[in-house]
N, C-alpha and C positions, 0 to 999 in steps of 0.2 A: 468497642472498636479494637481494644489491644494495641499491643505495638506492633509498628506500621511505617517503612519504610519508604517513601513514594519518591520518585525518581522525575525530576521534570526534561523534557526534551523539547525545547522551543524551535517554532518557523525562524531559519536563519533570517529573516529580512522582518516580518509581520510584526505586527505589535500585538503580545498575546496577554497584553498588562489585565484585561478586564478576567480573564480567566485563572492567570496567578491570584488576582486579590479574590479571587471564590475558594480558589486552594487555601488560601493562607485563614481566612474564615471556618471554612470547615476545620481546617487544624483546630483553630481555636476554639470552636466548640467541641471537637473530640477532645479535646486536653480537660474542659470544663465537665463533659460528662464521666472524668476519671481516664481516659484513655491516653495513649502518648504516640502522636504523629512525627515523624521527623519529615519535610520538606528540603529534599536535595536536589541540587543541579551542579555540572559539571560547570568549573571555575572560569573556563570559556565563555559560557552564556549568562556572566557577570552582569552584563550590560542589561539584557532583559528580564531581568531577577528583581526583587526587593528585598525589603526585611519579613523576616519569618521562614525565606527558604536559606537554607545554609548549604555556602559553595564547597565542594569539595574536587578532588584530583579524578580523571578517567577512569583507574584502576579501583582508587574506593568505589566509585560509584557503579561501576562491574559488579564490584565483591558484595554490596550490601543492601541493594536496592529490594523490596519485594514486590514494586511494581511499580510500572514506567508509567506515566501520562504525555504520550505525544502532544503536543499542541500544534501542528501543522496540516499538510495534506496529506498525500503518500507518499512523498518520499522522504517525509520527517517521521513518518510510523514507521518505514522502513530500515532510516539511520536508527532507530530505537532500539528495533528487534535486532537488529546486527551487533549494537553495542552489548546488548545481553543475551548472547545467545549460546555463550560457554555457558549460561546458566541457564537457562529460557524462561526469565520470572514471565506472568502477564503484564501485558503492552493493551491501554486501554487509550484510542484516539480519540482529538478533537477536531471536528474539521475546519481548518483555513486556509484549505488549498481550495483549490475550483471541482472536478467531478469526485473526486475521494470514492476508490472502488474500496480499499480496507480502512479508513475511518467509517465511524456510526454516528458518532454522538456528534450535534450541532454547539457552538460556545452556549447557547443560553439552555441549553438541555442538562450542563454539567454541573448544576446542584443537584437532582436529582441522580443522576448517574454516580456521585460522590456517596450518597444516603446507601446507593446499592451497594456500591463497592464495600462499605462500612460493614452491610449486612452479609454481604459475602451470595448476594444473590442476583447470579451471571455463571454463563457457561463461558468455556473454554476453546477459543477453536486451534486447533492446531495448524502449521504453517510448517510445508519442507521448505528447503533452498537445497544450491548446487552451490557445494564446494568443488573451487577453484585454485589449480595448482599453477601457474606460469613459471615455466623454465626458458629462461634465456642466459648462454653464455657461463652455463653451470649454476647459475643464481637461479633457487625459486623462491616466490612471495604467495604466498595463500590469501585466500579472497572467501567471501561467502557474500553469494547473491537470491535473495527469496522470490525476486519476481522472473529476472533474467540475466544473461548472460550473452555479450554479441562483442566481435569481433568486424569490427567496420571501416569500411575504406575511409581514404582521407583525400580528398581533393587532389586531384596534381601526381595521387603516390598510388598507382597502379588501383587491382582488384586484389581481394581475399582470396589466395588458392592453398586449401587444406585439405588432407589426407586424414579422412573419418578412421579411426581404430577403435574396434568396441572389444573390450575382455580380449584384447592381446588380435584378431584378428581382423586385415583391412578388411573396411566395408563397402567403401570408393570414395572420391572426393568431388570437393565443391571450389568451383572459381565463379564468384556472385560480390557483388557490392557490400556485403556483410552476411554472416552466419548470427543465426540468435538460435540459444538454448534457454528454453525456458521450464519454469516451475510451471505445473498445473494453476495454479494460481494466477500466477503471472502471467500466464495465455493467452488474458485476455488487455494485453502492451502491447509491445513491440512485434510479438510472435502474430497478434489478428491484425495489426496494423500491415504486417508482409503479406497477409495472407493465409496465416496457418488457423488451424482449428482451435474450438475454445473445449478445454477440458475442466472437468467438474475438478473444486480444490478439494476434492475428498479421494481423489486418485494422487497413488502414489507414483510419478512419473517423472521421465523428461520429457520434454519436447524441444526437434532438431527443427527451423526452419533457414530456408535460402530468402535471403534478399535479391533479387531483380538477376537471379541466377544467367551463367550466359554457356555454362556448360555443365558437365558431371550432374550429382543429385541435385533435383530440380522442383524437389516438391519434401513434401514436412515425414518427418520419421519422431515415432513415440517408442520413448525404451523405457524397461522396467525399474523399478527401482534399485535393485542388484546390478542392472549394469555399469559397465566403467568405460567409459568413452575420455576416446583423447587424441587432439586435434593436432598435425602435425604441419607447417606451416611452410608451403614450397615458396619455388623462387620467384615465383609471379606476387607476392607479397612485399611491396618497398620500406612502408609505415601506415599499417594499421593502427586503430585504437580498438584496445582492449577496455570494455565498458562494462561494468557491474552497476546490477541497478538503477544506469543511469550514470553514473559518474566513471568518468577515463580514468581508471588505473594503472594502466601499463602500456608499453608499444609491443605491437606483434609485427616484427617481420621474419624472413628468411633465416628455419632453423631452429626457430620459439617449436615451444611445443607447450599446448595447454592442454592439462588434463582436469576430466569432471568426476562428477558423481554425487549422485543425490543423500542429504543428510535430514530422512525423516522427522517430521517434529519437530524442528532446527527452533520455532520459534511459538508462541502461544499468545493470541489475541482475543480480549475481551470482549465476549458480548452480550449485549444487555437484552436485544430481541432480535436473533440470531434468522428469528423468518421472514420482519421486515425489513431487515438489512440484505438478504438476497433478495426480497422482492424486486428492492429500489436498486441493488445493484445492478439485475437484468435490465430494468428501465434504462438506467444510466448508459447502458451500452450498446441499447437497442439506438439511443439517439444519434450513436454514430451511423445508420443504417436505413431506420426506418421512421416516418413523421406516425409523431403518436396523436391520439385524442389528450382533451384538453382533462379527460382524469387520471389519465397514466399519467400528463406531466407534472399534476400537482402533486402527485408521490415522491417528486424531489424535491421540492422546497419545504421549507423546517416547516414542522406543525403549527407555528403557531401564524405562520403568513396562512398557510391553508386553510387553520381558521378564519382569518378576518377574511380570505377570496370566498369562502362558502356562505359566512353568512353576510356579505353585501352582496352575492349573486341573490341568494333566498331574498334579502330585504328589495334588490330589483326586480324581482320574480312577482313577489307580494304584491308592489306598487303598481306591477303593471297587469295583476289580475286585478286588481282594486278600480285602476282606470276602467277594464274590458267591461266590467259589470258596471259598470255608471254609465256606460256609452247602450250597453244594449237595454237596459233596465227599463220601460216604457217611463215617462215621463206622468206624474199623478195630477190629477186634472185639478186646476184652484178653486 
């Protein structure tokens, strides 16, 4: 196994106690078969920790990780990849969130996924995001977002109205309930939730879409990965929120100007079987859309419930050929 850095990034709310004590075990067999694991988590996540992982500061755990174990859904694979992404070690999820489009691995899946990682036998998938500049009042704050990026109205405080600029010249502008820029990846959030299109995450892209648009561009725009787009924020803007990810960052009104641009490779996610993880991903998303058969949907619940539904459908199957031939069987004379 070597030496081996592993970085834990827990569900802020979930109790992810049964999968820490599978980490802290594997450690201690890698140390008994000659190897040296160090178990880290940031000194925050004290509380859902034990013995065997040792706490340390934010900034170590940037510096020294060689690879992360999300234990949440997506948006705790997401906090993962962000927190390492000055470095992009691999980010290897667990799921305990509800539809998980970039987790793989199920909790009772993760000794085995542990054996792999040991072995070093798993691809790599690569992850852009959009880096994010917001200037307000001479202050800027940088942001990186993998999935998306939206600027959204707030109740009570008018609409979103921005002035598109791509590579220094206008393109037109948008006054819509929220603008969302997304990663290929991420296309399939907030960007198919509005309406826009779903791009393969092997394109290197952005994608612009309007929310519930009520004038200017009124339909979705994909720019290359070289472009530089940056959003200029007129005066039909009171107090927006500025949302990476998922989580409010910043206020956007009258004056902000955010600028983008895509940071190829930003992040890197393990995978273990990279073809039945699109398989179930497409499932997963088709469910917003369309009612599947009863064997597409058993390709989202963990292997091992699809074992026990397959073989007590076969054991009902059995039983009631078992009956059909006793019913139709002629009756032998006494």
């Amino acid at each position: 196994m070597g030496n081996l850095v592993v970085g834990l990034v827990p569900h802020p709310t979930k109790s992810v106690r049964d999968s820490v004590d599978i980490l802290c075990g594997w450690k201690q067999r890698g140390e008994a078969a000659g190897g040296h694991v160090r178990l880290v988590a940031q000194a925050a996540d004290e509380s859902r920790m034990q013995g065997g992982v040792e706490l340390i500061d934010e900034q170590e755990f940037r510096d020294t990780v060689d690879v992360v174990v999300a234990l949440g859904g997506d948006g705790t694979m997401l906090g993962a990849m962000r927190l390492v992404a000055d470095r992009p070690v691999p980010v290897l999820g667990v799921n305990y969130g509800n539809v998980g489009f970039l987790v793989e691995v199920e909790p009772h899946e993760l000794p085995a996924a542990l054996e792999r990682l040991a072995a070093e036998d798993f691809s790599l998938e690569p992850h852009h995001a959009v880096e994010v500049v917001h200037t307000a009042s001479g202050t800027e704050n940088r942001f990186l977002a993998f999935n998306d990026v939206s600027m959204a109205r707030r109740p009570g405080e008018g609409v979103v109205t921005a002035d598109l600029v791509l590579d220094g010249t206008p393109y037109g502008y948008y006054k819509a309930d929220a603008v969302v820029v997304a990663t290929s990846a991420g296309s399939t959030a907030y960007n198919y939730a509005a309406g826009g299109p779903i791009l393969s995450p092997a394109v290197a892209a952005t994608l612009i879409t309007p929310v519930a648009p009520m004038s200017g561009i009124d339909r979705s725009v994909v720019l290359g990965p070289l472009e530089q787009l940056r959003f200029q924020i007129g005066s039909g803007t009171h107090s927006a929120a500025l949302e990476v990810d998922g989580r409010v960052v910043a206020d956007v009104s009258d004056g902000c100007v955010v600028s983008m641009s895509l940071r190829p490779e930003a992040g890197q996610v393990i995978r273990l079987d990279a073809g039945r993880h699109a398989t179930k991903g497409r499932l997963k998303l088709s469910l917003l859309d369309l009612p599947l058969r009863e064997d597409q949907l058993l390709e989202l619940v963990p292997s091992d419930v699809r074992a026990k539904f397959k073989a007590r459908t076969a054991h009902r199957r059995g039983a009631a050929g078992a009956e059909a031939t006793e019913v139709l069987s002629p009756t032998p004379p006494s």
